[in-house]
Every structure is written in C-alpha cells, then in structure tokens.
N, C-alpha and C positions, 0 to 999 in steps of 0.2 A: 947642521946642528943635529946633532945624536939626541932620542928622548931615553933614558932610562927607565924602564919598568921594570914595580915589584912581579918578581915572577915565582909562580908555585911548582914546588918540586911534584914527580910523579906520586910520591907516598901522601901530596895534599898538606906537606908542611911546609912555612914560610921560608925564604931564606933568611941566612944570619943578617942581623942590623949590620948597616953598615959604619964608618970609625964614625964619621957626622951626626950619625943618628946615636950613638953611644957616648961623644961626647956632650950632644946638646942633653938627655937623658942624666948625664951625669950631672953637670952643671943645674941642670934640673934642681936635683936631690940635695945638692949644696946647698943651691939658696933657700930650698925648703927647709932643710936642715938649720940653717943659720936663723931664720925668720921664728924656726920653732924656738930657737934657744934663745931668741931673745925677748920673744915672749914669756917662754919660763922664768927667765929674772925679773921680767918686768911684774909676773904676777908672784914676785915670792915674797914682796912685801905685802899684798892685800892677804894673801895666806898668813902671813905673820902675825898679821894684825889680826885675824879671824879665829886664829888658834887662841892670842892673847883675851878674847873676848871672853872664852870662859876659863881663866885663867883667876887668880888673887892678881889685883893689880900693882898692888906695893911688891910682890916678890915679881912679875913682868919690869917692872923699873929698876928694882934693885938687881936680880938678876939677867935680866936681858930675856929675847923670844929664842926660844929654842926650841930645835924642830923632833928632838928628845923627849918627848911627852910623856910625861906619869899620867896613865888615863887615869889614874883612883884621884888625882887632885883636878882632875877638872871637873867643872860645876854648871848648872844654870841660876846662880846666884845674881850672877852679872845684869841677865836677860829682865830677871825676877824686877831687880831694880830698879831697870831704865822705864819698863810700864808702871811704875806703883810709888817712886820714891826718884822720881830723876830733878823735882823742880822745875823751872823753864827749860827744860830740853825742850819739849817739843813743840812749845810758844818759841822759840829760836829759829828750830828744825819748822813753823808754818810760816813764820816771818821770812827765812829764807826765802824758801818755796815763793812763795808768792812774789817776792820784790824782784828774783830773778826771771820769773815768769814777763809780769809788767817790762822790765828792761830790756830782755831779751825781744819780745815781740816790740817795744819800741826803738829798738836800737836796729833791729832790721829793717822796717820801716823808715823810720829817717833815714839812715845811711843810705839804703836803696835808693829811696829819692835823691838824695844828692848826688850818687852815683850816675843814675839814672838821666839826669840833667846834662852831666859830665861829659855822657858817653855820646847822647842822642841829638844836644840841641846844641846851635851856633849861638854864643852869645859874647858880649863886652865881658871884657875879665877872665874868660873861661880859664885859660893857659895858666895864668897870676893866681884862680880861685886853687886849683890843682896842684900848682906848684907850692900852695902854703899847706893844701893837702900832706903833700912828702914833706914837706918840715916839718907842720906834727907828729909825724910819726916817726921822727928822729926828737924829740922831746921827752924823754922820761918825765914819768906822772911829780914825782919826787921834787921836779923843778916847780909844778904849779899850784901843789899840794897849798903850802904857806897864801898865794894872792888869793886863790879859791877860800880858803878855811879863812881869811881876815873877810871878804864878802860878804859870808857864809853869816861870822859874825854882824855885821854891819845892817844885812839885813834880820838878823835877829830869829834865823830860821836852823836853828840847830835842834836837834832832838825831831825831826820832822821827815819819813821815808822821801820824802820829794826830791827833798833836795840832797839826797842819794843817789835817785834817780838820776834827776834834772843835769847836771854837768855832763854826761856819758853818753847820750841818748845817740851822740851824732859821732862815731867811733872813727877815725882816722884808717886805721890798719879795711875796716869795713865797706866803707867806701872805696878808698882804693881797689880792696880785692874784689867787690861790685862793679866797678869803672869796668876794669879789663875785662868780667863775666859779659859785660851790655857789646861793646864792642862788636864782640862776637854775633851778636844775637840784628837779622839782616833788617835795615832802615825798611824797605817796602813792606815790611810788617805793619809797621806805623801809619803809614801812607793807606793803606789797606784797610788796616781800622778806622781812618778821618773817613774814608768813602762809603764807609759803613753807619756813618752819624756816631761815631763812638765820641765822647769826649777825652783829652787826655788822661784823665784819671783811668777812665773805662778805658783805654788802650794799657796802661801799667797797670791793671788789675784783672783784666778780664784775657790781655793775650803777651805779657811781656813776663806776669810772676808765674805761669802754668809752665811755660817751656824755662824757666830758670828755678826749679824744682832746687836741681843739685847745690847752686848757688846757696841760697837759703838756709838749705840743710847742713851743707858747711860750717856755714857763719854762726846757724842755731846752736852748732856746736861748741865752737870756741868760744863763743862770747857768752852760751852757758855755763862751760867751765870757769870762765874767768869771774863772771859775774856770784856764781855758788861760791866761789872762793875767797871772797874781795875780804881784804880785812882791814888795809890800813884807813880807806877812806870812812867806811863807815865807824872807826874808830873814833876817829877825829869828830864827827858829826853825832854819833847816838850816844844821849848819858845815862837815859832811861833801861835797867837792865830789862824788862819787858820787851822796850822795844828792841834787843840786840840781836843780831844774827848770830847763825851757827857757828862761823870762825871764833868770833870775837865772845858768846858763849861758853866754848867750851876753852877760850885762853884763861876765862875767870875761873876756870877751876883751879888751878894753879894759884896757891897763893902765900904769902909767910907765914900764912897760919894755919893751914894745913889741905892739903891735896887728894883729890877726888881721883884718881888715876882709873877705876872702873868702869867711871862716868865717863871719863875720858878718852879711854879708850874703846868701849863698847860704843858711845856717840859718833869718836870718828870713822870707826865703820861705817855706822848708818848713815853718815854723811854721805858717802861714797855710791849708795846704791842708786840717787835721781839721776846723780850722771852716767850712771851705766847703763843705766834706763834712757836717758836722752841718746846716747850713742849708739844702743842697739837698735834705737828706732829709727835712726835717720844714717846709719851704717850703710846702705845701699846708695844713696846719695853723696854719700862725704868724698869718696876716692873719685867719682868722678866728676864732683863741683871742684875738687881742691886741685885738678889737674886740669880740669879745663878753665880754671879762673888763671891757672899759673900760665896758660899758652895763648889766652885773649890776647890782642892787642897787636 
C-alpha cells in the first residue's frame, strides 16, 4: 500500500488540488449554496410582514406586500399604536407567554417521565403501554376534540387556563422522541446512582436530565412552537376575551364590522419574536438532540 503525500514545490507553493478534493469543495458550495437559498425564502415572508408593519394596513390588504417601497409612505404610526391604543394585545401577548411557559415545562416533564419509565424499567404492560403510545400519535387532535370539549362541559370547567393545560401535558410524539433519547443513555449509570444512596427521582434529576440536555432542548422547541400557536383548542375552551391568547386575539380583529389590519399585522410580528428567541437559545442543542433521538434505539 502506497501512502500519498501533500508535497511542497521548491518555490514553497502547494500543489494543485487534486479532481477529489475539487469535487468534494464543490459539492461543498452547492449545498451551501442551496441551504442559503432556502433560507432566503424561508425569511421573505417574516421581511414581508416587517416591511408591512409600517405600512397603512388597509392599502398592505387591499394591495398586497411589495418589495417596491415608497419610503415617503412609510410610517411609525403602526408602532405608535400597538404601545398606546392596541386594547388586550398584550393582556393576550402575557396570557400567552405564560400558559406556554407552564405547558412547555410540564409537558417536558411528564413526557420525560413516562419516557423515562419506557426506556429504563421492566414492567407488566410495557410493550401494550408503548404500543397505545404509537396509536396516539397516528390520532389526529380533530378526532378527540368533540369527547374532550363535551367533558370539558360536563365538568363545568370551561373559561379556566387549566384545562388548556391539563389534556396536553403528557404529549405522544414527546414521549416517543424521549423513549428512543433514554435508550441510548447506558443502564449502569442508574445502577451507579442506587450505590450512591440516590433515590429514583435523584437518579432522573440529578444525572439522567444533565447528560440529555440536547433531548430537552429539542422538545423545548417544538412543543414551544406548537403550544405559542395553538388556536383551535383554546378556542373551543376560553369565552372570556381577557382571558384569550394571541392566536385567537388577534382572529378577533377580523370582523363584519370592521377590521383592524394594523393591529393585525404589527401583532403578528410581535408574535414571532418569543419563538425566535426560544430557538436561538436552545439552537446549539436542537440539531443534535433531533439527530441523536432520531438514531436511539
């Protein structure tokens, strides 16, 4: 077997790359290339919508966003607004916040636990508990909406964040993508914390959630987004406009009697910035909790 070496010419310059090294360089630059441009579309509607913000919002609706800007017609009328004249925007905009805050860390929590359970300990059922796992999550929300909301009624508990909460806490898709993260993670760890007087709890808190960082951080993500965004259930459940979230806030602007599109659109901006905010801060975690939960198992 021959070794190849790079070798320097007498002038102290490298030689030419060779076709391997020109083509992986290349292919390189493609997918960069590619990854960039999908990014750019992806971010031409948040531009869109940003331009539209100091914009008249009746002529953004009636005429559409264009990237053709009359700078003499744009304003900070919009902005003026949203601080001094927006109404429940941002009794909405803390309602949110807050109910996705509560969910999020409960829904990682339980989920984890029952992941947790799945992955580590032998018990009666396990197989059968697991297997009704993957059925939920071939169940669209859509089908349970109606037996949930007649409950809902029956226990007389509507108008009430709880039980917005309360149905969600224990996520299907969450557990699963926990199940496989635990797997991974080696039983003599456990074994190791019993010898150490830990209790279970203190083995899942003190040395099972440190090394499953990325895990978490994933999860913190998706299930923020989803939760920020939720519209149909708490629909169904909040009649109180105080009590409403952001989605379903800013669908009231819209109405046959006349339409707030300022509001509207200057709001769903602001809507947008917690979650860019959660993503950028758990963005070192996410690609490699989402890749390593995807190869457990």
């Amino acid at each position: 077997m021959t070794t190849t070496r790079a070798l320097i010419t007498p002038g102290g310059t490298a030689p030419a790359p060779g076709p391997r090294t020109l083509k992986r360089r290349t292919v390189t630059i493609i997918q960069a290339a590619f990854l960039i441009a999908i990014a750019l579309v992806s971010l031409i509607p948040v531009l869109a919508i940003f331009i539209g913000t100091f914009q008249d919002g009746n002529e953004v609706i009636r005429n559409g966003i264009s990237f053709s800007i009359d700078f003499s017609e744009l304003s900070f009328d919009n902005y003026v607004m949203l601080f001094t004249d927006s109404g429940n925007y941002f009794r909405w905009f803390f309602n949110t916040f807050v109910l996705t805050i509560v969910q999020v860390v409960g829904t990682l929590i339980i989920s984890a636990f029952v992941a947790y359970g799945f992955a580590m300990y032998e018990f009666r059922g396990k197989s059968l508990g697991f297997i009704l796992v993957i059925i939920l999550m071939t169940i669209p929300f859509e089908m349970l909406m109606l037996p949930l909301y007649v409950q809902v009624n029956d226990l007389q508990a509507a108008d009430q964040y709880w039980i917005v909460v309360l149905p969600f806490l224990a996520q299907a898709v969450t557990i699963f993508f926990f199940r496989q993260y635990f797997l991974g993670v080696p039983k003599e760890i456990l074994e190791a914390g019993r010898m150490d007087g830990l209790t279970e709890f203190g083995i899942f808190f003190r040395l099972i959630i440190p090394i499953t960082k990325p895990a978490f951080a994933a999860m913190a993500i998706l299930n923020g987004m989803t939760i920020w965004n939720n519209f149909l259930w708490p629909l169904l459940v909040l009649r109180s406009p105080e009590k409403f979230l952001l989605p379903i806030g800013l669908n009231t602007l819209l109405t046959p009697y006349g339409n707030n599109y300022e509001l509207l659109i200057i709001g769903s901006f602001f809507s947008l910035i917690p979650i860019l905010i959660l993503f950028l801060a758990f963005q070192r975690f996410f690609v490699e909790g989402m890749t390593a939960g995807a190869v457990k198992g």
